[in-house]
DOTORDREN-687097 format. One line per 10 residues: their letters; for each residue x, y, z of N, C-alpha, C, O, CB. Coordinates in steps of 0.05 Angstrom, whole numbers, plus 5000, padded with zeros to 4 digits. Glycine has a CB too. Example, Ala and Ser with C-alpha at 12.3 -4.5 7.8 and 13.67 -1.06 7.14 Angstrom:
BEGIN
AS	5264/4886/5156/5246/4910/5156/5264/4934/5156/5285/4934/5169/5226/4911/5181  5257/4955/5142/5273/4979/5143/5258/5001/5157/5268/5023/5161/5282/4988/5114 $
This chain:
BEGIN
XXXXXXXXXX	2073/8060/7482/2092/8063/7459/2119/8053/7467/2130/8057/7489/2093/8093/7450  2131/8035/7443/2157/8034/7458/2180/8051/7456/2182/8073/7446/2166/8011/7454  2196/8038/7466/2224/8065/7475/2231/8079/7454/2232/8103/7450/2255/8054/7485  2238/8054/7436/2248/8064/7419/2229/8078/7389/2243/8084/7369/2265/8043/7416  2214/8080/7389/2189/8092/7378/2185/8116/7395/2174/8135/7383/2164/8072/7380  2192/8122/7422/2181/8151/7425/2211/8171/7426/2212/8196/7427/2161/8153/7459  2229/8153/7424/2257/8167/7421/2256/8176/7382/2272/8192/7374/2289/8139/7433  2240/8165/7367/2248/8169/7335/2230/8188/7338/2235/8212/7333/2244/8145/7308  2207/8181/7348/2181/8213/7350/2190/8236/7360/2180/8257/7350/2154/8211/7372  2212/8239/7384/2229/8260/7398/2237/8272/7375/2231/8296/7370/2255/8251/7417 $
XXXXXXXXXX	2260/8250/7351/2278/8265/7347/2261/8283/7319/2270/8303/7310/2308/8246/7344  2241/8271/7311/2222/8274/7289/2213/8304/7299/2213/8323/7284/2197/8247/7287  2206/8306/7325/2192/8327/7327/2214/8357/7329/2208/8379/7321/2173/8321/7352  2246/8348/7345/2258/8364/7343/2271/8371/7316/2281/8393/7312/2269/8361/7360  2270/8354/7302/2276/8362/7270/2260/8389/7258/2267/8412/7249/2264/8334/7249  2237/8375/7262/2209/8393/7245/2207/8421/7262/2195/8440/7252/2170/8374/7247  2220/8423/7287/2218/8449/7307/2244/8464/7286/2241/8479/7267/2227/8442/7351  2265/8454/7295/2289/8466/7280/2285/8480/7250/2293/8503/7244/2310/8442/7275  2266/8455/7230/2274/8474/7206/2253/8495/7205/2254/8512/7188/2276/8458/7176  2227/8496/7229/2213/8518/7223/2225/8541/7240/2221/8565/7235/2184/8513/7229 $
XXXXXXXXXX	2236/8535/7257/2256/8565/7265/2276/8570/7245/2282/8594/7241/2276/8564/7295  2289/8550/7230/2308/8555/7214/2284/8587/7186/2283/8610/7179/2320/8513/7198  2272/8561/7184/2257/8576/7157/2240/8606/7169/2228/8622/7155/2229/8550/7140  2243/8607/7196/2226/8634/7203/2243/8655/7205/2235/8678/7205/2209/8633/7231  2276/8646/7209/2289/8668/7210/2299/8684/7174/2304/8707/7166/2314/8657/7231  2299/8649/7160/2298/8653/7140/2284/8675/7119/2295/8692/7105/2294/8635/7139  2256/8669/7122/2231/8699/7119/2229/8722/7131/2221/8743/7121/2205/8694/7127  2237/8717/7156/2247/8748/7164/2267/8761/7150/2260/8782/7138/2258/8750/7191  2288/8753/7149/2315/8768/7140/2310/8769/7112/2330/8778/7100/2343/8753/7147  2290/8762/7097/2279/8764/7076/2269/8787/7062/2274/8796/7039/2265/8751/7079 $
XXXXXXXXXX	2250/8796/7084/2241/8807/7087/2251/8837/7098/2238/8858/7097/2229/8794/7095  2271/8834/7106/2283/8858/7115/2305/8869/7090/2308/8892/7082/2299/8851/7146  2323/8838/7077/2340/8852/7060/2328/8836/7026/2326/8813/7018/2378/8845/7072  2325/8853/7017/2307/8858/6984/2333/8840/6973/2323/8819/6965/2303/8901/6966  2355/8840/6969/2380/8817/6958/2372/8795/6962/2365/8780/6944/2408/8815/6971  2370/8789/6992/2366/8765/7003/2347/8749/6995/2351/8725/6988/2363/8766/7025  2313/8765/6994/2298/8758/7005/2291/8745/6965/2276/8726/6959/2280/8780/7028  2305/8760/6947/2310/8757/6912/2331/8726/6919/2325/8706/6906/2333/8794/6891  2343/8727/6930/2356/8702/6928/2346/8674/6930/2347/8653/6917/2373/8703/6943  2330/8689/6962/2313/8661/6974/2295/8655/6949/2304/8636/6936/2291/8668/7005 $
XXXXXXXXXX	2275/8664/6941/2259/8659/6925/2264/8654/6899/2246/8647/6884/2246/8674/6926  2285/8655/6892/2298/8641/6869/2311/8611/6879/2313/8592/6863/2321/8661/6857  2318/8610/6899/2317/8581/6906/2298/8567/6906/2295/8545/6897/2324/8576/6926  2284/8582/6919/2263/8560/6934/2250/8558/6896/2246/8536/6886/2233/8579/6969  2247/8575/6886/2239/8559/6853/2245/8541/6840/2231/8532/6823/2242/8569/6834  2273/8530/6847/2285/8512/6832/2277/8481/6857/2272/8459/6848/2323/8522/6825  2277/8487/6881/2274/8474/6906/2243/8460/6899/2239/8436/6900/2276/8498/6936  2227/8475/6893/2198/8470/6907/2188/8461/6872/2191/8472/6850/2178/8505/6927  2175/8435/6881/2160/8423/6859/2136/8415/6855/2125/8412/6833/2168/8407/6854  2121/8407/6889/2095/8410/6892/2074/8439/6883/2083/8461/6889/2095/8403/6918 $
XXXXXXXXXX	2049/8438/6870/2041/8461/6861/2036/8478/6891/2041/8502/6894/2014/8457/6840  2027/8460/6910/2014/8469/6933/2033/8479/6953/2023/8493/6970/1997/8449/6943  2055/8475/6954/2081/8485/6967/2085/8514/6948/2082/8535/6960/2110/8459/6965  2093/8515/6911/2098/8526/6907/2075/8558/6915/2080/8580/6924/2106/8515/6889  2055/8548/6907/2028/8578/6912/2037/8584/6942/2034/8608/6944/1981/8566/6912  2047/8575/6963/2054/8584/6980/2066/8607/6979/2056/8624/6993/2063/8572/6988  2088/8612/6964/2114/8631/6957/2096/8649/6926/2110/8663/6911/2151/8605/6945  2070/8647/6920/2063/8655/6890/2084/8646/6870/2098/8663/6860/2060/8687/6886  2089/8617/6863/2103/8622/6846/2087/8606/6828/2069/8594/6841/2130/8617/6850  2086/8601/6799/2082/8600/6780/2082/8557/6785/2101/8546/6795/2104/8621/6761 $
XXXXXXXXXX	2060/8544/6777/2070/8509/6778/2085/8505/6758/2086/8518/6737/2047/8484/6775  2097/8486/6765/2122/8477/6751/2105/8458/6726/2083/8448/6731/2146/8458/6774  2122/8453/6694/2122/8433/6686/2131/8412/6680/2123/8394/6666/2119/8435/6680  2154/8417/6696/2185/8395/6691/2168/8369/6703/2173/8350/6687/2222/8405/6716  2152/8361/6721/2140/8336/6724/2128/8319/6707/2124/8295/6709/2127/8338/6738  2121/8341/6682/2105/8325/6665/2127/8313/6640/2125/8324/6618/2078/8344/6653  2142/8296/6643/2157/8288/6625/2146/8271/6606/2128/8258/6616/2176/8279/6635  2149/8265/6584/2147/8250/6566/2162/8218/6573/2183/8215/6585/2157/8267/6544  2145/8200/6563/2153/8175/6563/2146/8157/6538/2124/8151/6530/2143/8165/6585  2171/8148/6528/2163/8146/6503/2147/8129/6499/2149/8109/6514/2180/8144/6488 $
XXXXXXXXXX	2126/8129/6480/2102/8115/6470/2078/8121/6488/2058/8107/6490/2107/8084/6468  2086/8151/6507/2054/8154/6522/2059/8182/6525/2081/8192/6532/2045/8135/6554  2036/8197/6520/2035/8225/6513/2038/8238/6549/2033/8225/6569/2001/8234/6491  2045/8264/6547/2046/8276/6569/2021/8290/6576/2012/8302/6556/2067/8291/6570  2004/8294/6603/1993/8295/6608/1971/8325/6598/1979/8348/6598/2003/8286/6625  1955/8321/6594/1937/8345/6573/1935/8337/6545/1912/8340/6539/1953/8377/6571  1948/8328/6525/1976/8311/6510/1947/8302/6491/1929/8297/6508/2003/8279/6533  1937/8297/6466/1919/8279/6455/1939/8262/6453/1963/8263/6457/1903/8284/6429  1917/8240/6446/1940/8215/6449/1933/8203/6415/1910/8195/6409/1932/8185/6483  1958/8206/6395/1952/8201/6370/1974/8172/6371/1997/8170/6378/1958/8229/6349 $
XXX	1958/8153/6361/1967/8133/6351/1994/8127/6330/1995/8137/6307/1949/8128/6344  2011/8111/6340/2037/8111/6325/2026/8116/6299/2003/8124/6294/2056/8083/6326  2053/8109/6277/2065/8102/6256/2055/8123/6233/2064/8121/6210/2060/8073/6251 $
């Protein structure tokens, strides 16, 4: 591997270490204070848009993805012909 490829993998891996200690102290203290832990989870609702991230936290899937575009129905949507 070269240098500089195992120095971006370093810094890749110390990233992904950081935000899971970040996010573990996060759930703890969560977990300890009922304010907090109401706060976090109201973030993370507005934060999280994947369904499979959200069921993580039980929250409800989002439908803000399914936007409308005009002249093509949104998804579930029959699709009725103009005019």
């Amino acid at each position: 591997m070269h240098l500089m490829e195992r120095k971006k993998a370093r810094k890749r891996k110390a990233d992904t270490r950081r935000k899971i200690l970040a996010g573990a102290w996060v759930l703890d203290e969560a977990e300890q204070r009922k304010d907090f832990g109401e706060f976090v989870l109201k973030q993370l609702d507005s934060f999280l848009t994947r369904p499979n991230d959200r069921a993580l936290f039980d929250l409800p899937p989002r439908n803000e993805g399914l936007k409308e575009t005009p002249g093509k129905p949104m998804d579930g949507e029959p699709q009725v012909p103009p005019g």
